[in-house]
C-alpha positions in Angstrom: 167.8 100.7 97.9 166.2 102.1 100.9 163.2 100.4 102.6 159.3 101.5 102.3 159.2 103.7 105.8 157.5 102.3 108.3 155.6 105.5 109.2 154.7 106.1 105.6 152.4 102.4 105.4 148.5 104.0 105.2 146.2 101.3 107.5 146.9 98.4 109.1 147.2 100.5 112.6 146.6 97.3 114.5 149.1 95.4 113.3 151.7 98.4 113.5 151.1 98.4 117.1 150.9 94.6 117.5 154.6 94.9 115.9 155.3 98.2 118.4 154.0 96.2 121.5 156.2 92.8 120.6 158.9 95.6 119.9 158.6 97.4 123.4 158.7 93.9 125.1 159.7 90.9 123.9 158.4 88.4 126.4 154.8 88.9 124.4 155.9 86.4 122.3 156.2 87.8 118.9 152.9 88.6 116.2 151.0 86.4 113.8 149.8 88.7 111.2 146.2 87.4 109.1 145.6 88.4 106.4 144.5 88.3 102.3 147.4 88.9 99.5 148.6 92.5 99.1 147.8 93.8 102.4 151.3 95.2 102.7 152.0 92.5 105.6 155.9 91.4 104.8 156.4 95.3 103.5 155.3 96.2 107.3 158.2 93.6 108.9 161.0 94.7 107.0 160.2 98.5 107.5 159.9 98.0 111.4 163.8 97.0 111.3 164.6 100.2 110.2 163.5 101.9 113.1 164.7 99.1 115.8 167.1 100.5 118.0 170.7 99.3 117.6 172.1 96.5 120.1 175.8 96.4 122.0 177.4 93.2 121.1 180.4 91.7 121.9 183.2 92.0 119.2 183.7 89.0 116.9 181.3 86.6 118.9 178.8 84.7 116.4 175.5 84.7 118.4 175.4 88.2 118.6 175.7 88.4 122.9 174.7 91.3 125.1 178.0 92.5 127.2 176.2 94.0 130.0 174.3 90.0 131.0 175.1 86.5 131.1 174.6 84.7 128.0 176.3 81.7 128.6 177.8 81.5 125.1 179.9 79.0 123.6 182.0 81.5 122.6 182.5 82.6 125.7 183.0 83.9 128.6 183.3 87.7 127.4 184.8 89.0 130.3 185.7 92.9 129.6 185.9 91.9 125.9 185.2 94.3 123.0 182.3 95.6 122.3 180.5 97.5 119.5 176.9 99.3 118.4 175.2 97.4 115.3 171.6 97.6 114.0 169.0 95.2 115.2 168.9 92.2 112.6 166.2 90.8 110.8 166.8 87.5 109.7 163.8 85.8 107.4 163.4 81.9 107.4 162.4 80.5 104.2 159.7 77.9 104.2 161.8 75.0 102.8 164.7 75.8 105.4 165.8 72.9 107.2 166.4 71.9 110.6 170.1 72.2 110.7 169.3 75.7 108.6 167.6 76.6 111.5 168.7 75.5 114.8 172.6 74.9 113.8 174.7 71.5 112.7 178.4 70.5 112.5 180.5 72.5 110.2 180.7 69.1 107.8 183.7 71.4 106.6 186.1 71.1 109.7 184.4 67.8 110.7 185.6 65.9 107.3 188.9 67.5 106.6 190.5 68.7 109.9 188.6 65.8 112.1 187.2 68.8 114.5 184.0 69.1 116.1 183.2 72.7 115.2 179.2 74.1 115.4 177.8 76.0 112.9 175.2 78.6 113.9 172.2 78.7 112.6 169.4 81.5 111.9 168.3 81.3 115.1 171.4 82.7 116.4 171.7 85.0 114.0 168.4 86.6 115.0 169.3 86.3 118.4 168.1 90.4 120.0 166.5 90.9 116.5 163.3 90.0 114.5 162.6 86.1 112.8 160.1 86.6 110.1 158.3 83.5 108.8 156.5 84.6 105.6 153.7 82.0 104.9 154.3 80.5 108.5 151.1 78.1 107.8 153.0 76.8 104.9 156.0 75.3 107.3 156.5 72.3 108.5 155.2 72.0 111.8 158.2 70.5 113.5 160.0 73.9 112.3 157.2 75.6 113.9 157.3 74.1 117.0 161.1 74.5 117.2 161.0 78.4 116.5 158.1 78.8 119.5 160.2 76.9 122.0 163.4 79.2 121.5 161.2 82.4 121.4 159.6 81.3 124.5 162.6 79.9 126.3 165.2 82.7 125.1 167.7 79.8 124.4 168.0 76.8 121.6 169.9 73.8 122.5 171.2 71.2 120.0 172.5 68.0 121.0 173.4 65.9 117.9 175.9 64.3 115.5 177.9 65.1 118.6 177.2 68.5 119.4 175.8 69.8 122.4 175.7 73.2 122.5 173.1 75.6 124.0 173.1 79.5 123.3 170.7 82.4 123.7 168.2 83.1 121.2 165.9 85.8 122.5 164.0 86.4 119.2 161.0 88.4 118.3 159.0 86.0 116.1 157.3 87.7 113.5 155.0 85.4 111.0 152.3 86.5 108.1 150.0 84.2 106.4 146.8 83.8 104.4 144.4 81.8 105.9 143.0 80.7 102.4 146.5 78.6 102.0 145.9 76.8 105.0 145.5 77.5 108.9 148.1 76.7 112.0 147.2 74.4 114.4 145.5 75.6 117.5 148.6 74.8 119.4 150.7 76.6 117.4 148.6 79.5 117.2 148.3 79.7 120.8 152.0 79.5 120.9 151.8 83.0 119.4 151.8 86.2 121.8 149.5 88.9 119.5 147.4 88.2 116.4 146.4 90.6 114.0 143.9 90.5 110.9 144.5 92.8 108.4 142.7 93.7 105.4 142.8 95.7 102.1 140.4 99.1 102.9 137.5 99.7 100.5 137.4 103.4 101.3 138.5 104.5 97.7 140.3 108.0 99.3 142.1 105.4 101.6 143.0 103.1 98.2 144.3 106.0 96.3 146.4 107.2 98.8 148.3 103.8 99.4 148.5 103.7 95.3 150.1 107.3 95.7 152.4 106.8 98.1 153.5 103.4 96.4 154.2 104.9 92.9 156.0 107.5 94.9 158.0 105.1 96.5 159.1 103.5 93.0 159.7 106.4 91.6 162.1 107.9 94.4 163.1 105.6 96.8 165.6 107.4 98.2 163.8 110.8 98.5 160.8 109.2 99.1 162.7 107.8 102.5 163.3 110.9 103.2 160.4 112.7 103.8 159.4 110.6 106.3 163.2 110.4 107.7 162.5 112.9 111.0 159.0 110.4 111.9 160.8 107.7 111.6 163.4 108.7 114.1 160.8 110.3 116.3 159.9 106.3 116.3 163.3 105.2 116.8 163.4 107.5 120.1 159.8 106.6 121.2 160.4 102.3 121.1 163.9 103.0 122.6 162.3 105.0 125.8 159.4 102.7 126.1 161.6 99.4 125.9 163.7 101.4 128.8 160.3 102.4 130.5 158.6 98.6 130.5 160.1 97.2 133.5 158.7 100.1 135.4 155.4 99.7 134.4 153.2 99.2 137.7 150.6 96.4 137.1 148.3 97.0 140.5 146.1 94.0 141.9 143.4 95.5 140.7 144.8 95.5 137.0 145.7 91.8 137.3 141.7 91.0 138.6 140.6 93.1 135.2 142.8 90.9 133.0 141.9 87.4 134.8 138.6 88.7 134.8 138.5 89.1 130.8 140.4 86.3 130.3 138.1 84.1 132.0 135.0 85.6 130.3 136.2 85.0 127.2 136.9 80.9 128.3 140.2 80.9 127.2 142.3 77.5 127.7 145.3 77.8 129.9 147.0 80.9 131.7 149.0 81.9 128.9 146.5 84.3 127.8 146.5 85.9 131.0 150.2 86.0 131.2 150.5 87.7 127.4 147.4 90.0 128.6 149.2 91.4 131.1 152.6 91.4 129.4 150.9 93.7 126.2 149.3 95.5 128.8 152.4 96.5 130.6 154.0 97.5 126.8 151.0 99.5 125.9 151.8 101.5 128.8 154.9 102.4 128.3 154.3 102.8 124.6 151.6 105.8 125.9 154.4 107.1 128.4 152.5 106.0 131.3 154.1 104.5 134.7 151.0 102.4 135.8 148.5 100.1 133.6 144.8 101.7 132.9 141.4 99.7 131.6 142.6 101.4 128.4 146.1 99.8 128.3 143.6 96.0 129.2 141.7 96.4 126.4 143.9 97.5 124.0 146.3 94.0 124.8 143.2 91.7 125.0 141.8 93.1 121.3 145.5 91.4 120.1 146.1 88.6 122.8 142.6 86.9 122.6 141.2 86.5 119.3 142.9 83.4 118.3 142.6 82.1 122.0 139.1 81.6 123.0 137.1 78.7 122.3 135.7 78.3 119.2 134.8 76.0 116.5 137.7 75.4 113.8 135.4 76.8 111.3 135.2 79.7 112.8 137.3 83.0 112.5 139.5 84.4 115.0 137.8 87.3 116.3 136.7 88.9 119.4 132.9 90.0 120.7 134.3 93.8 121.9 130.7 94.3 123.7 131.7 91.7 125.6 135.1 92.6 126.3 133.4 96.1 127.1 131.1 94.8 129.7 133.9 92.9 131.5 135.6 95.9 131.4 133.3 97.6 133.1 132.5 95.2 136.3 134.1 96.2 139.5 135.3 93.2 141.5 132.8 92.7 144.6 134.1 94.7 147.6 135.2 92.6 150.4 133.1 92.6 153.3 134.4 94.0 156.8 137.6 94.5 154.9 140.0 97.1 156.6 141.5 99.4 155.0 144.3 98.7 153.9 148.0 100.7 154.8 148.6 103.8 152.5 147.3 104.9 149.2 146.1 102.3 146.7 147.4 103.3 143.3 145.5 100.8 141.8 142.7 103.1 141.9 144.3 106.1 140.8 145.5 103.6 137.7 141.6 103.4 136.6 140.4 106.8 137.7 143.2 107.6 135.4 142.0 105.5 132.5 138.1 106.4 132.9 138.9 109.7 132.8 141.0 110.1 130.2 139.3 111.4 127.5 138.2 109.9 123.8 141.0 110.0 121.9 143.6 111.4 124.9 146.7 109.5 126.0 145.3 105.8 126.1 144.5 106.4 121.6 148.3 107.1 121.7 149.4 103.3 120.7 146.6 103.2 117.5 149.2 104.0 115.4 153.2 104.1 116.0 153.9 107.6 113.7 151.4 109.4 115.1 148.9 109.7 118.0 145.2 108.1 117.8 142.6 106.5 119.5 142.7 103.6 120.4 139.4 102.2 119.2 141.4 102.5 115.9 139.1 103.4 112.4 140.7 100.3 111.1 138.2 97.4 111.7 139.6 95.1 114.1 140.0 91.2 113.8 136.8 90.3 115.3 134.4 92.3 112.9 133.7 89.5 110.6 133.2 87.2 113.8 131.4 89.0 116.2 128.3 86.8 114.9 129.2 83.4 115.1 125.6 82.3 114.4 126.7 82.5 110.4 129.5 79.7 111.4 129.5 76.3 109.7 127.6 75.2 112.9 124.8 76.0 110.7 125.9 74.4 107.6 125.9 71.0 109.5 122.5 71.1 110.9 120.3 71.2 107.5 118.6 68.3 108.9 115.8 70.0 111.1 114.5 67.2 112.6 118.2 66.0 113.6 118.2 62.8 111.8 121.6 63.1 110.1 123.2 63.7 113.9 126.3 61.7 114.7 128.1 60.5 117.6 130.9 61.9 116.2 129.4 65.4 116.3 130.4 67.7 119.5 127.7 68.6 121.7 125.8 71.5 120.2 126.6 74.6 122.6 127.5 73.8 126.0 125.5 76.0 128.7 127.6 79.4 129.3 127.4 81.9 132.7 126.5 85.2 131.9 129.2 87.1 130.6 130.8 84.3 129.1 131.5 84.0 125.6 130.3 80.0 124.3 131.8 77.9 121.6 129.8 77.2 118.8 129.7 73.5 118.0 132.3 71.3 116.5 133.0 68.3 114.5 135.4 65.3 115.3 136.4 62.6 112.5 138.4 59.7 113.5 141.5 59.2 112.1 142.7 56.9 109.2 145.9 56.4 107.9 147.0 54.6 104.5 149.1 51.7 105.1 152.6 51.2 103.8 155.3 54.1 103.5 154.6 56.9 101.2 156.6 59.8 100.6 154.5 63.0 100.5 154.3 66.1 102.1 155.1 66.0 105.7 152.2 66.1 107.9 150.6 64.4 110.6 148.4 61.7 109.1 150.5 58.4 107.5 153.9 56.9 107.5 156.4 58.4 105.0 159.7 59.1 104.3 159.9 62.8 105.1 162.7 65.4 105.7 162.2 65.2 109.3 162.1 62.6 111.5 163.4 59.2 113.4 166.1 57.8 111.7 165.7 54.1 110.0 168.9 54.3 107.2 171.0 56.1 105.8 171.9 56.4 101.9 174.4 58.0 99.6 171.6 59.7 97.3 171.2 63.5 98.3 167.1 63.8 98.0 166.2 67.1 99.5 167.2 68.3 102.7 169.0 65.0 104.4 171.1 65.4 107.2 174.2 64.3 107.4 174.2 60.4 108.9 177.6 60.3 111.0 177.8 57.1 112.3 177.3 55.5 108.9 179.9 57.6 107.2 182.6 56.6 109.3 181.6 53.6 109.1 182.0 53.8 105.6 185.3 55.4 105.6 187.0 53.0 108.3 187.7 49.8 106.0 189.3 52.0 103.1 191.9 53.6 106.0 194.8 51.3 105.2 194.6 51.8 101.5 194.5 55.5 102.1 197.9 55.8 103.6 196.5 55.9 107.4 198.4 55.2 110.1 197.6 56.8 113.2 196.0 60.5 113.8 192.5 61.6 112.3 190.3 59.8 110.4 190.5 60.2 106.4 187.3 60.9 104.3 186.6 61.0 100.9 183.4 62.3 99.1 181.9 58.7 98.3 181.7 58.1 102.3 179.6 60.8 103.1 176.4 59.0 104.1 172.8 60.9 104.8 170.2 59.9 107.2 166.7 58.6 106.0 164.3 59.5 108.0 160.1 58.4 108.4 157.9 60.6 109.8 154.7 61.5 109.0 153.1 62.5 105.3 149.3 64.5 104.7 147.2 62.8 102.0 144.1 64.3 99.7 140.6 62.9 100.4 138.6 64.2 97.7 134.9 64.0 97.4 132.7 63.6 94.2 129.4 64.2 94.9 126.3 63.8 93.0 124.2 67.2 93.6 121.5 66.0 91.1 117.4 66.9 91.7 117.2 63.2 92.7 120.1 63.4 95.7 118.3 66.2 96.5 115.1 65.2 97.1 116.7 62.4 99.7 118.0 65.0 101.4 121.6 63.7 101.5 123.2 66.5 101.0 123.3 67.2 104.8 125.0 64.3 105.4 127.8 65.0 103.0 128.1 68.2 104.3 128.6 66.9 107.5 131.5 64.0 106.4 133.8 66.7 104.2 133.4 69.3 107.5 134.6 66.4 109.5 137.4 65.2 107.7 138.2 68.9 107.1 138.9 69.8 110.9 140.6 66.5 110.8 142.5 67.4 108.1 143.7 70.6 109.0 145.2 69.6 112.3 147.1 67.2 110.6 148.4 68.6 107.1 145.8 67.2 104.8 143.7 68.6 102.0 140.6 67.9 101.2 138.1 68.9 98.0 135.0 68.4 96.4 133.2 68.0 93.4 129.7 68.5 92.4 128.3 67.3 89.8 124.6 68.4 88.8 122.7 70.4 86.0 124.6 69.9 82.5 128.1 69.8 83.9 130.8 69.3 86.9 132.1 72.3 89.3 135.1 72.4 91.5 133.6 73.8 94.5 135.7 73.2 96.9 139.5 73.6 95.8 142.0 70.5 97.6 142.5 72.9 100.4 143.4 72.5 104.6 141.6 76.1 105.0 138.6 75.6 107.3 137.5 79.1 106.4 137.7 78.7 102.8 136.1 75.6 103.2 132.6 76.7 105.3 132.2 79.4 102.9 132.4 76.8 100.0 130.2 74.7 101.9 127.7 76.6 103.0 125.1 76.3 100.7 125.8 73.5 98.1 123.3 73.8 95.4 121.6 70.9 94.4 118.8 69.5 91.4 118.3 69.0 88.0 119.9 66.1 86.0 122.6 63.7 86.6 126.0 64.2 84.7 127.6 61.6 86.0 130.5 61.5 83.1 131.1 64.5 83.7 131.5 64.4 87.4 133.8 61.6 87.0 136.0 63.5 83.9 136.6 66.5 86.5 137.7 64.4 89.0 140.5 62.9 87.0 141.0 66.6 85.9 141.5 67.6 89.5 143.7 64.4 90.5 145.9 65.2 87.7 146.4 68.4 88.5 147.0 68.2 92.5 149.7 65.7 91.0 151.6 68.3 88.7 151.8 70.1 91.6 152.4 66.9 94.2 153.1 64.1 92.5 153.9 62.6 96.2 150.8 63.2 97.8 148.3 59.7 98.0 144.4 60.7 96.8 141.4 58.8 98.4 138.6 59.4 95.9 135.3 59.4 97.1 132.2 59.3 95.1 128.8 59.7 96.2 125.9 58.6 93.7 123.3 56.6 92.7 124.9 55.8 89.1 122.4 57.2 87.3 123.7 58.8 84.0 120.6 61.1 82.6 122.3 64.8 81.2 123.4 64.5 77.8 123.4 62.1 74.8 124.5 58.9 76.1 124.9 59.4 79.4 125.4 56.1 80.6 127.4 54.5 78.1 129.7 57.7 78.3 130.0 56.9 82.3 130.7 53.8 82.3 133.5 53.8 79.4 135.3 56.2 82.1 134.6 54.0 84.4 135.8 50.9 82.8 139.1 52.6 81.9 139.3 53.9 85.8 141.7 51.2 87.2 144.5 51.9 85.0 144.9 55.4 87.2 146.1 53.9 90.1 143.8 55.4 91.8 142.0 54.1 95.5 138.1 54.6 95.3 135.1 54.5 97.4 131.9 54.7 95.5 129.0 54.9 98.5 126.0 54.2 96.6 122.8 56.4 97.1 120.3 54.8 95.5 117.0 53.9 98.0 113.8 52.1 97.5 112.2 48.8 97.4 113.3 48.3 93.4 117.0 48.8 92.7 118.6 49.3 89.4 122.2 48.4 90.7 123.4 51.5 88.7 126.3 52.2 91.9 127.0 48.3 92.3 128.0 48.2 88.6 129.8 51.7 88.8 131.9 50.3 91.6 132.4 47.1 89.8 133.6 49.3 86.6 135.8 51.0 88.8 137.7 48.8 90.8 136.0 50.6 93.8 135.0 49.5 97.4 130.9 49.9 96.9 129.2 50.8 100.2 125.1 50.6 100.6 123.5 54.0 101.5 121.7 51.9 104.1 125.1 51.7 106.0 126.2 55.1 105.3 125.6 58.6 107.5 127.7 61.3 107.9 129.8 59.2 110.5 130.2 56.5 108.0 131.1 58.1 105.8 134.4 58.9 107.5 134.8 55.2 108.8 134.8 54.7 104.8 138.0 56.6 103.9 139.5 55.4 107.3 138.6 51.7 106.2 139.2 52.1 102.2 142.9 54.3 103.2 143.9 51.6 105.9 143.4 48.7 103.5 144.1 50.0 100.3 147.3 49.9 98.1 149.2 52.9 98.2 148.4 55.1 94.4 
């Protein structure tokens, strides 16, 4: 079946030249692609490896090696060996690959019956001059993650294990797509990444229709469909081919180079890397327009892609870009030298930006808005910084309900730090502490508490195959060393049988679910705690999503319980969630507790490994519906047999108590803690207490 063309995808014209760009020159460092479901993101991959130009390799080696360099191959050296022409591959890692999947093992094949030390390659190899695609990169493990970015970045991977040590190019272009809403990368992995897109679906209804159209005609004729488009997609083919010649030639003047650490620096990025990928897209760009020397044009265009996800910002806050910013850095001349001579010959870093400012709207420098066809650059598809141009609608302001500041923390970040003019300011963040849960679990890996996980150090080894072991060698020939005499040994290579074969066990690290149920009744409300709750789950949140945990929260309220924050590690999903938490009218506190079971239940259907903190926040009143109390606390009687750990923080204030939360706690087989001792940082200290001393569920 032929592919969707890649000329014939309607939108998305700054991801098709973020893919172009990485295309033109791999030492960007690949494209993380943004973006909500159906956006025609993984469509877009697989189409560009239709029009990648095809590679000389050398006949019958397995990593793919380019005749005309050294590689340094273990199948090597390939000294006026064969050669032949093959298509660029694309080679697309699952999210539950392994390791060994990934980087290479032993062949266990010619290790266990012909006693040889033979490596197998993995996909890494196999990509090796070609694209990696990661669908849902978010969703993989992070040590897979950081493996992937070190061989893209280094051009090489290296194993050295189970007694292999072999190293071998591996000069991929790493291509991954995700939704935010499933969860976000870390910052270190995202900064790891050369170009970053955001895509979304147009609501132009002409634009709609005509992506319907061309999909139904696509389904209808695949084939002929492929080839209406077949001539444009070779006029691509011949265009990426020229301009991956055309790149090394690209002049980048001193001039150029100020513009770039100039933007770079205004935006107060962290690091040189974004400097380094600036200039490396800016260099592409040019030679995707057919230019021989960078322009302001080619600097802008690489900066829209290289420093969204690089600046400061708070976690909360989408990756995006102020372009009136970038405009006005543009725009500044470095200050002349005083008493400078004049310098020897023509300066042609001039001519590169009298070039550029007098191109004209929607000249040369719009060639690289879309790959199949000329445009301008300043592309009619909104760029990734629309929705974040205005950070003053970031959770910043979700935090500070509390006008007069008496819910701030110490563990709250400094507001806004001062910022020089022309420089683009943080807004302010949140830091939790960490906690852990004691005791070895065995849920998702992650970054927060000991577990047995997939990946890790090795403490044992066992016969059972549970999901992705490797193989333990040491302790299968030890197993298989007593049983030699009876199986006929004498001398020569070992002899194995099945019932040796021993796999590693491996700790690492595993994410848990904190998950808040809070009491939004008129009575909460009135104490204005809400601000303080607020402030906890955004804490824990940040927390959470640099290390692989989820967190949710209930509210309970009115005549009934809501889910309004799905178990998530999305900090996007999460501040628009959060952001205004309605509050008042009576106190179903059955309820509240009934849809937190409901939620716990279902998180374990779909991980039954995953450890839940509950955390509830009330006074223990019961007052919506008949019975209210009695109905709460035959819940919470029966609580304890869940097996689940729980903090109940009790709200209730004044000089007369009713001891409503004490009993609840006491019900529940919960660790009760006095509202006079909690604020939004104790809150935290709570779960890291409650998780630290409590029995794994």
């Amino acid at each position: 079946m032929s592919q969707f063309p890649f000329v014939a995808i309607v939108g998305a014209d700054d991801m098709a030249l973020a893919l172009v760009l990485t295309t033109v020159s791999p030492e960007v460092g690949g494209v993380l692609v943004r973006g909500e479901k159906g956006t025609a993101k993984s469509t877009m991959v697989r189409a560009l490896a239709e029009v990648l130009p095809d590679v000389e390799v050398v006949e019958r080696c397995r990593f793919g090696c380019d005749p005309r360099r050294d590689e340094r191959c273990p199948d090597g050296p390939h000294d006026d060996g064969p050669t032949r022409m093959r298509p660029a591959r694309l080679v697309e890692l699952p999210v539950g690959a392994t390791e060994d999947r990934v980087v290479g093992s032993l062949d266990l094949g010619k290790a266990l019956a012909a006693g040889e030390t033979s490596f197998e390659p993995g996909l890494l190899a196999q990509a090796h001059r070609g694209l990696l695609y990661v669908d849902e990169v978010n969703l993989l493990h992070d040590h897979l993650v950081d493996l992937l970015l070190d061989a893209a970045a280094m051009g090489r991977n290296t194993v050295e294990r189970d007694g292999v040590s072999v190293s071998h190019a591996a000069r991929v272009t790493l291509v991954g797509t995700m939704n935010p809403e499933e969860g976000e990368l870390r910052p270190q992995l995202l900064d790891r990444f050369g170009l970053t897109v955001e895509v979304r679906a147009s609501r132009d209804p002409q634009h709609r229709a005509e992506v319907v159209r061309r999909r139904l005609a696509f389904d209808a004729d695949p084939t002929g469909f492929a080839d209406r488009f077949r001539r444009e997609q070779q006029e691509l083919r011949t265009r990426l081919h020229d301009a991956s010649a055309r790149v090394a030639s690209v002049r980048l003047g001193d001039r150029a180079l100020a513009t770039i650490a100039r933007v770079c620096a205004g935006f107060d990025v962290d690091g040189m890397r974004a400097d380094i990928v600036t200039a490396r897209a800016a260099r592409a760009h040019a030679a995707w327009c057919g230019r021989d020397e960078v322009t302001k044009d080619d600097i802008r265009v690489a900066a829209r892609l290289a420093l969204p996800h690089r600046r400061r910002r708070n976690p909360f806050d989408a990756p995006g870009l102020d372009e009136e910013l970038l405009d006005r850095l543009l725009d500044e001349d470095p200050d002349p030298e005083p008493d400078d001579p004049e310098p020897d010959g023509p300066q042609p870093d001039e001519t590169g930006d009298e070039s550029a400012d007098e191109s004209p709207e929607g000249g040369d420098a719009g060639d690289g808005g879309s790959p199949g066809k000329p445009a301008d650059d300043r592309s009619t598809t909104p760029a990734p910084s629309d929705r974040s141009n205005d950070s003053s609608d970031g959770p910043s302001d979700h935090a500070t309900d509390d006008p007069a500041g008496e819910n701030q923390s110490d563990n709250a970040a400094p507001t806004e730090r001062p910022s020089a003019v022309g420089v683009a300011a943080p807004n302010s963040a949140f830091r939790a502490r960490t906690f852990t849960v004691r005791g070895i679990g065995t849920g998702s890996a992650g970054r927060r508490s000991a577990a047995i996980t997939s990946a890790g150090r090795t403490i044992g080894s066992t016969r059972r195959a549970d999901g992705a072991q490797r193989l333990h060698l040491p302790a299968t020939i030890t197993a298989a060393a007593p049983r030699q005499h009876e199986r006929g040994r004498r001398d020569g290579r070992l002899r194995f049988a099945t019932d040796d074969v021993r796999l590693r066990i491996t700790q690492g690290k595993e994410s848990n679910l904190v998950l808040f149920a809070v009491d939004a009744s008129g009575s909460m409300g009135a104490r204005q705690r809400m601000s303080e709750v607020k402030t906890a789950v955004m804490s824990l949140l940040v927390d959470a999503y640099q290390r692989r945990d989820r967190v949710g929260v209930i509210s309970f309220a009115g005549a009934g319980a809501e889910l309004v924050l799905p178990p998530t590690g999305s900090v996007e999903a999460a501040a628009r969630c959060l952001s205004d938490l309605p509050h008042g009218g009576r106190t179903p506190l059955a309820e509240g507790l009934l849809r937190t079971l409901a939620t716990v239940q279902v998180e374990r259907l779909r991980d039954p490994h995953r450890r839940p903190l509950v955390v509830v926040l009330t006074d223990g009143r019961a007052t919506a519906g008949p019975d209210a109390l009695v109905r709460a606390r035959e819940i919470a009687t029966a609580w304890p047999t869940l097996g689940l750990q729980t903090v109940v923080v009790d709200c209730e204030s004044g000089r007369f108590r009713m001891g409503l939360a004490v009993d609840l706690a006491a019900r529940m087989g919960a660790e009760h803690v006095p509202l006079e001792r909690v604020a939004a940082t104790e809150i935290v200290d709570v779960v890291r207490r409650s998780t630290g001393a409590g029995k794994a569920a």
